[in-house]
C-alpha positions in Angstrom: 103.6 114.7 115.3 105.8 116.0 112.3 107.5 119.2 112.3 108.8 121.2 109.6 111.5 119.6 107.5 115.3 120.0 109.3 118.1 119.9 106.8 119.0 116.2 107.8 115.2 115.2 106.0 116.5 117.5 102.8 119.8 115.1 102.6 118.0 112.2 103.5 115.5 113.0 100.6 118.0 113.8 98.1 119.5 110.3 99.6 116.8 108.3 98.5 116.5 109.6 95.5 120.0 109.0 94.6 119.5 105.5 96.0 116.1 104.6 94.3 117.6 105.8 91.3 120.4 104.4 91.5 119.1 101.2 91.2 118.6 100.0 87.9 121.8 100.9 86.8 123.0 98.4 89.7 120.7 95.8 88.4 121.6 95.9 85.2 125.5 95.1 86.5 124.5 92.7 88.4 122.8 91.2 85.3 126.3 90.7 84.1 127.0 88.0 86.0 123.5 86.6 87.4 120.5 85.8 86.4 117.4 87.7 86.9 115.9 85.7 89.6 119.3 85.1 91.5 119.4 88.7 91.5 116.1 89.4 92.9 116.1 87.1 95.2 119.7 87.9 96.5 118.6 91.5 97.1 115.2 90.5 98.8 117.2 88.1 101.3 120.0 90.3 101.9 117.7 92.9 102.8 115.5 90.6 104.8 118.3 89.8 106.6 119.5 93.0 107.2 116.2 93.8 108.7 115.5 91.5 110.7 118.6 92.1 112.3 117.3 95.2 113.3 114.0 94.5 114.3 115.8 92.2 116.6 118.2 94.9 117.7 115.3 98.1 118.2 112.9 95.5 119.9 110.5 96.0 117.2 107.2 93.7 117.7 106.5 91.1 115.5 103.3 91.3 113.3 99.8 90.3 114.6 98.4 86.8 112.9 95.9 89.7 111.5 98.3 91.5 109.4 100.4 88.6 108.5 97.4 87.8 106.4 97.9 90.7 104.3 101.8 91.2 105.2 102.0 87.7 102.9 100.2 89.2 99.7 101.9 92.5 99.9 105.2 90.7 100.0 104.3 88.9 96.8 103.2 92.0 95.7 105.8 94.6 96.7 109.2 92.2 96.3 109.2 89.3 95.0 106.8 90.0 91.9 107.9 93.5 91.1 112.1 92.4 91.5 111.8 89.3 89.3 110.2 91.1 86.0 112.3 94.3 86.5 115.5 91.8 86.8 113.9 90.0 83.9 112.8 93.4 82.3 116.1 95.2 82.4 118.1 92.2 80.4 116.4 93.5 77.3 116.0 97.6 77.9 117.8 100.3 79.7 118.1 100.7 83.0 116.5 104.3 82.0 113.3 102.6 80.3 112.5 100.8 84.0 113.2 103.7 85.7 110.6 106.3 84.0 108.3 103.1 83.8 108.8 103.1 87.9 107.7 107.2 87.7 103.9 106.3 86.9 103.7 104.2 90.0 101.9 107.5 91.8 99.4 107.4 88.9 98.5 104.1 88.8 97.3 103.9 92.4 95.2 106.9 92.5 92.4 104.8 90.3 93.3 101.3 92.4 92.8 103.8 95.4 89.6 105.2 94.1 87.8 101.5 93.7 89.8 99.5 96.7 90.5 102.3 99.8 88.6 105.5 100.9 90.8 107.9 98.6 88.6 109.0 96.2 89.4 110.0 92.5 88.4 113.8 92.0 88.5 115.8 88.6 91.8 117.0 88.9 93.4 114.1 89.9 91.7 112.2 87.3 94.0 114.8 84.7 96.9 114.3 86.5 96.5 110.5 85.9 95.5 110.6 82.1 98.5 113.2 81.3 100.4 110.7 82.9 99.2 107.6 81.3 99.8 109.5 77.9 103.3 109.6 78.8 103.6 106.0 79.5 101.7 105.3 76.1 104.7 107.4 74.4 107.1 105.1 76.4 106.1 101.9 75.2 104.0 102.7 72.1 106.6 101.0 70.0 106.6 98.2 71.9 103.1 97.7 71.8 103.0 98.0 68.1 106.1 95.0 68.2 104.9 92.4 70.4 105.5 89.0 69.2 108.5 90.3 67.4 111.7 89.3 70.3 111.7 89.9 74.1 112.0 93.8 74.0 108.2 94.7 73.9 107.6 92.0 76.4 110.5 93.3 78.7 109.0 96.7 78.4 105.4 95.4 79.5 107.3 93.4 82.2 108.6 97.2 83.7 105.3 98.1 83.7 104.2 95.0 84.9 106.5 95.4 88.0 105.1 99.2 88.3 101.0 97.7 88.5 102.5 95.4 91.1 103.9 97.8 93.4 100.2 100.0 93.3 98.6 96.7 94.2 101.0 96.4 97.3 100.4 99.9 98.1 96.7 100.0 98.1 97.0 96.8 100.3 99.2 98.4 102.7 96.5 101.3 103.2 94.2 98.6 104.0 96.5 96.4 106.5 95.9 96.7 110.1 98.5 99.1 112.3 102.0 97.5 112.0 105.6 99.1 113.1 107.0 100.4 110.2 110.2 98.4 110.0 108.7 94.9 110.7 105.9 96.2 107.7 109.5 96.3 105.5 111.2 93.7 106.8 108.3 91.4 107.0 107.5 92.0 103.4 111.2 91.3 102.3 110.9 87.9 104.3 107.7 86.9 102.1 109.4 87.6 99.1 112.7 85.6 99.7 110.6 82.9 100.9 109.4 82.7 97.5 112.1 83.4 95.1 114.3 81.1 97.1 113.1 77.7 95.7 112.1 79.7 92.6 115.8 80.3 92.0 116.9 77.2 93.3 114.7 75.6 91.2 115.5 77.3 87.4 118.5 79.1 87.7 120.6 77.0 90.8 122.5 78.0 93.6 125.1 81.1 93.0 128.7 81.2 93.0 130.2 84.3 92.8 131.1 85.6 89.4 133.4 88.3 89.9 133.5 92.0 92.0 131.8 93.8 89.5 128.7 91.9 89.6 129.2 90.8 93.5 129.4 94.1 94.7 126.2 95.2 92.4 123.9 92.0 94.6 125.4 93.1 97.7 124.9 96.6 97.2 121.2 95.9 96.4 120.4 93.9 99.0 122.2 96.2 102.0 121.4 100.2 100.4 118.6 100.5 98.4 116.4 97.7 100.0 117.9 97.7 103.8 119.3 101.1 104.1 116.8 103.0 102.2 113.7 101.8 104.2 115.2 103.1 107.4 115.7 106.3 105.8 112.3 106.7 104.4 110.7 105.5 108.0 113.2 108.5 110.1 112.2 111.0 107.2 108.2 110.1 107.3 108.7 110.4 111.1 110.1 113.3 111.6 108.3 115.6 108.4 105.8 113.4 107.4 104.4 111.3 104.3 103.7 114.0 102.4 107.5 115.5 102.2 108.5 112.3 101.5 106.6 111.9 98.1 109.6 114.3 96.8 111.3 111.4 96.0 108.9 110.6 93.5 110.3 113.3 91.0 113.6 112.7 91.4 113.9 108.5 90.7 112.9 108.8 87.2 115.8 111.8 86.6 118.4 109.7 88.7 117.9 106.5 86.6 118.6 108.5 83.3 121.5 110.1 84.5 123.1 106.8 85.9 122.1 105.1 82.7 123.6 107.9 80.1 126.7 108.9 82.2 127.9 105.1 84.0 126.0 102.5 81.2 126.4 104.5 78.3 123.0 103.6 77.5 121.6 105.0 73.9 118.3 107.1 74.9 116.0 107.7 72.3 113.9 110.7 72.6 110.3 109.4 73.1 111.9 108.6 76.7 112.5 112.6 77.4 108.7 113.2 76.4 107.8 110.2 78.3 109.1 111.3 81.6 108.0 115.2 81.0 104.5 114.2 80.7 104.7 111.3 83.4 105.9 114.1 85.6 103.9 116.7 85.1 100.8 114.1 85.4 101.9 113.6 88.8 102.6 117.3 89.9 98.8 118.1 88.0 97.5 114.8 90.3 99.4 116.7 93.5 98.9 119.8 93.4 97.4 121.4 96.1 95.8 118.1 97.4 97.2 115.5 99.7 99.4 113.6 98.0 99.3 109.5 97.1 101.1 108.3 100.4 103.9 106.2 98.0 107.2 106.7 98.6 109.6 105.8 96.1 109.4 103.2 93.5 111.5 100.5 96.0 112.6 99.7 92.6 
């Protein structure tokens, strides 16, 4: 039973949001000294890792054969597909582009959630989602208008790319039989080191390190906003439910252009400013008054 939100859920909100943030400006430093796939797959297996270690240490259950059936696709879906085209993504845009692209996550599930799970689509989120969509259009019209002409429009559709796959994972969480929260996260991590391991070993080789700034960035990754910040979204969900916890939504996409303009510097044209006002407001016209999409965060 949830009770009303304590201050310890406020900081832990603000937290995350700092965190999730906070992330693409980490992965773009640690593409300063890895590649894309050593980096995603570093921060999936650290945070395995971390997990599991966890698991171990509350008792947590392992998964049923049931839900490992969809724990496997979600995996795919929700780490190792959505890591490797940001990482790949963010070579060629700002850490800010990925990060407003990660704000329309909410949006795209409401119409996967319409056709695959028993949340229907009504008239007012249906606005909320084309408002939104409108704002994504602003964010990578150029792009779209470019492709064919160097990697940027492609790294752009990549971000978004990595956004569609975390909706998928979502809606197939919805649908997965009952599992304990942190084997659900670390079980997912596990799928998706198991296959960017070989993937990295295969095309980019084994890592060495390459120096602290870029070191710190994988480790960081792997431990805070993939280990750490599942935890905290679990005690906050627990304690004032799912539907406090889609506050974090709003404040990832802010985060990830602060970090960008005041730590990378990062030259921010202005279609990106329209881009997240209308993403936003999309999802506060898709929210409002209803229950929220149960998504928390863009696990970016």
């Amino acid at each position: 039973m949830t009770q009303a939100p304590t201050s310890a859920n406020w900081l832990s909100v603000i937290s995350l949001g700092l965190i999730w943030g906070g992330t693409f400006m980490v992965v773009s430093i640690a593409l300063e000294g890895y590649g894309p796939l050593t980096v995603a797959c570093a921060r999936t297996t650290l945070g395995a890792l971390a997990l599991l270690s966890l698991m171990a240490a509350m008792g947590r259950p392992l998964p049923s054969r049931a839900a490992m059936i969809y724990l496997i696709p979600i995996g795919a879906f929700n780490t190792a597909l959505p890591f490797s085209l940001l990482s790949w993504g963010q070579q060629y845009v700002p850490s800010a582009f990925a990060g407003i692209s990660m704000a329309a996550l909410p949006l795209i599930v409401l119409p996967l959630a319409h056709v695959f799970s028993d949340e229907k689509l009504s008239g007012q989120k249906a606005l909320g989602v084309v408002i939104g969509f409108a704002g994504a259009l602003v964010l990578i019209g150029p792009g779209l208008m470019a492709l064919g002409q160097g990697a940027e429009p492609l790294a752009q559709l990549a971000c978004i790319g990595a956004s569609v796959s975390y909706a998928v994972s979502s809606v197939m969480t919805r649908r997965c039989p009952p599992v304990d929260p942190i084997t659900l996260a670390a079980f997912t991590l596990v799928v998706g080191a198991a296959i960017l391991i070989p993937a990295m070993l295969l095309v980019e080789g084994v890592p060495s390190w390459t120096g602290a700034r870029s070191g710190w960035a994988i480790l960081f990754l792997g431990f805070v906003p993939t280990a750490l910040a599942a935890l905290l979204r679990v005690l906050v969900i627990r304690s004032a439910g799912a539907v406090f916890m889609t506050l974090v939504n709003y404040q990832v996409p802010l985060w990830s252009v602060v970090f960008g303009w005041l730590v990378l510097s990062e030259d921010l044209p202005w279609r990106f400013f329209v881009a997240l006002g209308l993403i936003l407001f999309g999802l506060a016209v898709s929210q409002w008054r209803g229950r929220p999409t149960r998504i928390f965060g863009p696990r970016a």
